[in-house]
KEKE-3310 file (N, C-alpha, C; in steps of 0.2 Angstrom, whole numbers, plus 5000, padded with zeros to 4 digits):
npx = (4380:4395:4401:4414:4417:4416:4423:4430:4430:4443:4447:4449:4462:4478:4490:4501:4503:4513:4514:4516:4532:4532:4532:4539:4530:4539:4545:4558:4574:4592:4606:4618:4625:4618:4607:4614:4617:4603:4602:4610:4609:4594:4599:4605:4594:4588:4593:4597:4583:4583:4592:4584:4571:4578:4581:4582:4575:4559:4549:4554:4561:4551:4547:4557:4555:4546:4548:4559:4554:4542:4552:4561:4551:4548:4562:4562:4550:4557:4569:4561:4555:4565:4573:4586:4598:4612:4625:4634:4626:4620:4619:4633:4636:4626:4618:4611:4603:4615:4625:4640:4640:4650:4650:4651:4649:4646:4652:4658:4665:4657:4653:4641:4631:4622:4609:4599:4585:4587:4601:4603:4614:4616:4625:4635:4639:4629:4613:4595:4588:4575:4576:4575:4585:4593:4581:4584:4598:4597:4597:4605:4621:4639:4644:4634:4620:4612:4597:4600:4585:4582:4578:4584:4587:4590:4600:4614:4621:4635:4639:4649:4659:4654:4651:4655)
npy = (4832:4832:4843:4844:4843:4858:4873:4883:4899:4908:4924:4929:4926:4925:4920:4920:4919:4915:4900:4900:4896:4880:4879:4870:4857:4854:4863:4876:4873:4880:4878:4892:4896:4890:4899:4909:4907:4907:4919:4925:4921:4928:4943:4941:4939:4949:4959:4957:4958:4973:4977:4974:4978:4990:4990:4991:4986:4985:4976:4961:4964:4963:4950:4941:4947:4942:4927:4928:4940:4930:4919:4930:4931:4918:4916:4925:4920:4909:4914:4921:4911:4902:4894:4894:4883:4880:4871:4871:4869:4859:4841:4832:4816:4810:4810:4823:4837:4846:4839:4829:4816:4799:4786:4768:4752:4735:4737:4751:4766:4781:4801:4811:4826:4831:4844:4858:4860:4867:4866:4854:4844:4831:4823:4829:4822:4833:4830:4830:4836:4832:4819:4801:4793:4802:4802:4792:4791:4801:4802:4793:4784:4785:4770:4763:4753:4755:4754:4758:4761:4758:4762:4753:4743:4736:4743:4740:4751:4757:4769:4779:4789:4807:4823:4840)
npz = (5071:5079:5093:5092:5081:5074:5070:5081:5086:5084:5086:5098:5103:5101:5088:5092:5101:5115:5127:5145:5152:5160:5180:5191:5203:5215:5226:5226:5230:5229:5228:5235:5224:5215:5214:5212:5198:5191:5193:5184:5172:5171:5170:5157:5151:5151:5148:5134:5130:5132:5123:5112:5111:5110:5095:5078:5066:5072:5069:5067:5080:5091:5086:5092:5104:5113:5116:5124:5135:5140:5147:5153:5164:5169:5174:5184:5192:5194:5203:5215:5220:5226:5238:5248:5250:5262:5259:5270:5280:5283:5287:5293:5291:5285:5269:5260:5254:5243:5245:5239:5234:5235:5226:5226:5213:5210:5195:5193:5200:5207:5209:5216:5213:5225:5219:5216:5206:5193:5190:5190:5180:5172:5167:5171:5183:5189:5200:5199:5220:5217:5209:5207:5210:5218:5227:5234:5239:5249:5267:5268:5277:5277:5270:5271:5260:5245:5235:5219:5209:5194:5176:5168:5176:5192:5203:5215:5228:5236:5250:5249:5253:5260:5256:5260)
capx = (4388:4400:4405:4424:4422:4415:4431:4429:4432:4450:4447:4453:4467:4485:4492:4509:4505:4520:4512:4522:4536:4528:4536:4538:4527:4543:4551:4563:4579:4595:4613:4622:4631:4614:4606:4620:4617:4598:4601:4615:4602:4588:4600:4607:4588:4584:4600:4592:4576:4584:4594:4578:4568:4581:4584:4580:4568:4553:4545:4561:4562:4545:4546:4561:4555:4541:4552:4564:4550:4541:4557:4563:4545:4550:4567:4561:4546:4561:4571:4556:4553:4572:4576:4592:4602:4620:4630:4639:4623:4617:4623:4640:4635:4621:4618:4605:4603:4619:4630:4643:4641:4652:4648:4653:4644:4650:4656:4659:4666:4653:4651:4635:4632:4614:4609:4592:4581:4589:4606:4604:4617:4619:4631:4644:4634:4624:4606:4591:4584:4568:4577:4572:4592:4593:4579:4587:4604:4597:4598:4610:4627:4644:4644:4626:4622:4604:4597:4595:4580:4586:4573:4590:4586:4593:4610:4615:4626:4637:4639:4658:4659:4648:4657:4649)
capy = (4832:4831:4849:4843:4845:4861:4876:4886:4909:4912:4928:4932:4924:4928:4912:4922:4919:4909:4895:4900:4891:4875:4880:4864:4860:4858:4869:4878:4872:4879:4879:4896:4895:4891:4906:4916:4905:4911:4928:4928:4919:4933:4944:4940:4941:4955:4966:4953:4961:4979:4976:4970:4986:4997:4988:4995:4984:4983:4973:4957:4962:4961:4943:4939:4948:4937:4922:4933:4943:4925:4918:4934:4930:4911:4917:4929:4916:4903:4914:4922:4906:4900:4894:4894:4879:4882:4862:4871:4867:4851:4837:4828:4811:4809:4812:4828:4842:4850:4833:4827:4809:4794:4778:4761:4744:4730:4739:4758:4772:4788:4805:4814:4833:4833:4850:4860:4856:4871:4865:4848:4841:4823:4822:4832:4821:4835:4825:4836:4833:4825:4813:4795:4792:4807:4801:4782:4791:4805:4799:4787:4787:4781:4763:4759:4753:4757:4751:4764:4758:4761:4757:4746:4737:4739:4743:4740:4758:4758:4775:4779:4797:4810:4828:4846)
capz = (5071:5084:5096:5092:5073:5072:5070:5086:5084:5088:5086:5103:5105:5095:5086:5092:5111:5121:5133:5150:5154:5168:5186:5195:5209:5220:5232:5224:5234:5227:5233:5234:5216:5211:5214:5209:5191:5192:5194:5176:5167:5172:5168:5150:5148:5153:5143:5127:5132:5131:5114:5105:5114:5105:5088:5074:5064:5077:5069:5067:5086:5091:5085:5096:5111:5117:5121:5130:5140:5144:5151:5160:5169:5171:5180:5190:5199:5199:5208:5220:5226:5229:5245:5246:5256:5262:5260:5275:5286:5282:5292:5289:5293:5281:5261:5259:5249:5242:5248:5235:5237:5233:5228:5225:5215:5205:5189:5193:5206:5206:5211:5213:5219:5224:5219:5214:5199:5190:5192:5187:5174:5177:5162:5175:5189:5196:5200:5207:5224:5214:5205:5208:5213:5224:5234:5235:5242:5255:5271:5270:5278:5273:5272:5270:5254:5245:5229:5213:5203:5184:5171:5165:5184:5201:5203:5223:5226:5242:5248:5253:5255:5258:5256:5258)
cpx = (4390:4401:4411:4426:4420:4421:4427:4432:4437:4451:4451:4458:4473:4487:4499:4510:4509:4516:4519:4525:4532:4535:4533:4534:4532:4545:4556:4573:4585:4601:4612:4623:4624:4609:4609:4618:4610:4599:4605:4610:4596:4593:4605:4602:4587:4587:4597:4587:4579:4588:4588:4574:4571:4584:4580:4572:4564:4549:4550:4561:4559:4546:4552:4561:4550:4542:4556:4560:4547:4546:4563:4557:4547:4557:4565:4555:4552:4566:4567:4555:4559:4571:4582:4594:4610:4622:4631:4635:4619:4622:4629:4639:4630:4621:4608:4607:4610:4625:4632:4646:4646:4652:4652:4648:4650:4653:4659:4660:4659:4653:4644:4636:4623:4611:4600:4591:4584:4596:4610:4609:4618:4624:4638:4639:4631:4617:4602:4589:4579:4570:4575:4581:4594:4588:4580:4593:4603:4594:4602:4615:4633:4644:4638:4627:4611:4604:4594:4592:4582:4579:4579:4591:4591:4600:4610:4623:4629:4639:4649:4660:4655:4654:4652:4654)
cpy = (4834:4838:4849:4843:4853:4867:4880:4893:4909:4917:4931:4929:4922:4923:4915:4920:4913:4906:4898:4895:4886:4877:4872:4862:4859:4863:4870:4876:4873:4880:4889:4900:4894:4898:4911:4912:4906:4915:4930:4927:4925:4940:4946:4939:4945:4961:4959:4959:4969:4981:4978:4977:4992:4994:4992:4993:4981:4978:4964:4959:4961:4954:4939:4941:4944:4933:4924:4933:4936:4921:4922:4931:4922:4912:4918:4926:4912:4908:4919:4915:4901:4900:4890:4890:4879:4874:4863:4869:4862:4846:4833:4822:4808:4813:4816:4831:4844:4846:4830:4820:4804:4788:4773:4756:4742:4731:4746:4760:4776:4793:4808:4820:4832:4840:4852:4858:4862:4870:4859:4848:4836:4820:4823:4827:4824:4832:4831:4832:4830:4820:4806:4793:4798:4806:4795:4784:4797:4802:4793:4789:4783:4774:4758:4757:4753:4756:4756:4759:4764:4757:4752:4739:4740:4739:4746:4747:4757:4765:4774:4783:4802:4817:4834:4851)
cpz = (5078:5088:5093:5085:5070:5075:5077:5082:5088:5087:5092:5105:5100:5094:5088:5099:5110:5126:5137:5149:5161:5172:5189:5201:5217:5224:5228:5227:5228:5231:5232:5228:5211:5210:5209:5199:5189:5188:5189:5173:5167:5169:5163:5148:5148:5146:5135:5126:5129:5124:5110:5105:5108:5098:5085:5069:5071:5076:5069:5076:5090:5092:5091:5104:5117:5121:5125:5135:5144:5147:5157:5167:5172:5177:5186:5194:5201:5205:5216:5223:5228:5235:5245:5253:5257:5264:5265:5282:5286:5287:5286:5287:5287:5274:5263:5252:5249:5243:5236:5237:5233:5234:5225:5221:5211:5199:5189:5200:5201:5210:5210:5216:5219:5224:5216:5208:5192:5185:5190:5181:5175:5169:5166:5183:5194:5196:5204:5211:5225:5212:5210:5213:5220:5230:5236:5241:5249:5260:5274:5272:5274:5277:5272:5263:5252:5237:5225:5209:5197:5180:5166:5172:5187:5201:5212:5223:5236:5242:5253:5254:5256:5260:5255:5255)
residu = (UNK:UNK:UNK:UNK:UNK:UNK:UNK:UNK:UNK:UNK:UNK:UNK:UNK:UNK:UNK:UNK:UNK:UNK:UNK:UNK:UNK:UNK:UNK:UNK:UNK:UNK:UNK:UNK:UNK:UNK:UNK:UNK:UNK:UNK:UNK:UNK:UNK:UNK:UNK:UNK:UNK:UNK:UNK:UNK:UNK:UNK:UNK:UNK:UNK:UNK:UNK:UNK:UNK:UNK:UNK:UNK:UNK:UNK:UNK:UNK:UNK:UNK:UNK:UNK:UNK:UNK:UNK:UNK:UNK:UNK:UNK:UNK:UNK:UNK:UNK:UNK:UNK:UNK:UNK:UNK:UNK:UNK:UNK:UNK:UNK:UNK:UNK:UNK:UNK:UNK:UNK:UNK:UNK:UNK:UNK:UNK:UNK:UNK:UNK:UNK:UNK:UNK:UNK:UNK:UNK:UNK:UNK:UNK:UNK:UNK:UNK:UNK:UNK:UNK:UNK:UNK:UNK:UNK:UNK:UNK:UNK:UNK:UNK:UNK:UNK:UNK:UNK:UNK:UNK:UNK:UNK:UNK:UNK:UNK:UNK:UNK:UNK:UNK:UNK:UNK:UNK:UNK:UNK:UNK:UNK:UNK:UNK:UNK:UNK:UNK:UNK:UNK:UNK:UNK:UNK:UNK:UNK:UNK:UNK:UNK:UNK:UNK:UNK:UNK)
# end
């Protein structure tokens, strides 16, 4: 018989444990604003954390405290390893980190804010610095034009503004 069908001894290991939250293998890059949105998020965990601490059923807060405390732990690597970009020092001329671009193609205006992987909403068009779009538009300037590859196909994007 096969290794892969006989039950292994979970004895030592809790079926309550939380897999860590995955830290991206990027560079933390966040604006300002991002940090500062960080450091609420760590702590409206943290004062969770200290609620649960002082609740009354232990054992009801126990259950609750686990995904708290692994995501305090998740905050607090993403904001140790922040490196924090100020838009005010990035160059003008060129779409980088923290640039609120504006583009142009054949059926639609756009704005984007290139912002950290944190920060992302591309519903309100913030795009992280990984995105597949975000590294099609940095280094470009006003006036260039540069092709985003969409799994719906290529859409040619003029860029018409770059704004910090």
């Amino acid at each position: 018989m096969s290794r892969a069908f006989i039950k292994e001894d979970d004895s030592n290991t809790s079926a309550e444990e939380l897999p860590e939250r995955p830290q991206s293998p990027h560079p933390n890059y966040v604006t300002p604003g991002g940090l500062t949105a960080l450091q609420s998020q760590l702590a409206e965990l943290q004062e969770q954390r200290r609620q649960l601490l002082e609740h009354p059923d232990a054992i009801l807060a126990q259950e609750h405290l686990k995904p708290v405390e692994r995501d305090i732990r998740y905050f607090q690597e993403r904001i140790e390893r922040a490196v924090v970009i100020d838009p005010a020092s990035q160059p003008r001329d060129k779409v980088s980190f923290g640039a609120l671009v504006s583009t142009v193609d054949d059926d639609d205006k756009r704005r984007f804010a290139i912002v950290g992987e944190d920060e992302a909403d591309p519903a309100v068009g913030k795009i992280s610095w990984v995105s597949p779009l975000a590294r099609t538009l940095t280094g470009a300037a006003v006036g260039d034009s540069v092709v985003w590859k969409r799994p719906a196909g290529d859409k040619t994007l003029e860029i018409t503004a770059i704004e910090y």
